[in-house]
N, C-alpha and C positions, 0 to 999 in steps of 0.2 A: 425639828418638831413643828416650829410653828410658819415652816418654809413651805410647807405643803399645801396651807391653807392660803396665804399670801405673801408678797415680799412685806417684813415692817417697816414703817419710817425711821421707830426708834424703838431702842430695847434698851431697860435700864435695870439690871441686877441690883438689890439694896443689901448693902454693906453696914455691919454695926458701927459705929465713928472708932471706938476701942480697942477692939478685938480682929476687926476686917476680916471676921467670918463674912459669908452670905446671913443671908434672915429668912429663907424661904421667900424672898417676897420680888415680884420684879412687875416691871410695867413695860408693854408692848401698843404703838399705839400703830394703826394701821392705815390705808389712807380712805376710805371708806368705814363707814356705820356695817355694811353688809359684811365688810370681812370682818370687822370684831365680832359681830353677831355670830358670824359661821365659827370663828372660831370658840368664843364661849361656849354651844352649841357643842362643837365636838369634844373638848376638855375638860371642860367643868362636870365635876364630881368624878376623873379617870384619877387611876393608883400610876403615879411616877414615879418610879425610881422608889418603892415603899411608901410614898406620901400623898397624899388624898388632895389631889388638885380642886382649888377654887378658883373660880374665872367670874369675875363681871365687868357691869359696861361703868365708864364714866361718863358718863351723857354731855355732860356740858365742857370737857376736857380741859375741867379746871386744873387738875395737878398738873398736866400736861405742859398749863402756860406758865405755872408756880414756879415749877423745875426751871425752865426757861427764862424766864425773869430774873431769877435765881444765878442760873449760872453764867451771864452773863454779867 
């Protein structure tokens, strides 16, 4: 899906810690501002799979470095 608009750097699926359902929720971080744009731009507010896609920007790609601190 989101191969069309660009390759990601990283894609991260959120898992419950418990249950290790999915959560609806995941992070794609891209290597340009233009490709996240574009791609917010074409998914945000589309029906997936029955579910009402939300897309925004993280401007300052603070979780980005959280995660990463994190898992190292």
């Amino acid at each position: 899906m989101f191969r069309k608009i660009a390759p990601p750097i990283d894609l991260e699926v959120f898992y419950h810690p418990t249950t290790k359902k999915h959560m609806g929720m995941a992070m794609i971080v891209f290597t340009s501002f233009a490709e996240a744009h574009k791609f917010v731009l074409e998914y945000n507010g589309k029906s997936i799979m029955g579910g009402q896609v939300i897309c925004c920007h993280d401007p300052y790609c603070e979780f980005y470095y959280i995660i990463m601190y994190y898992r190292n």
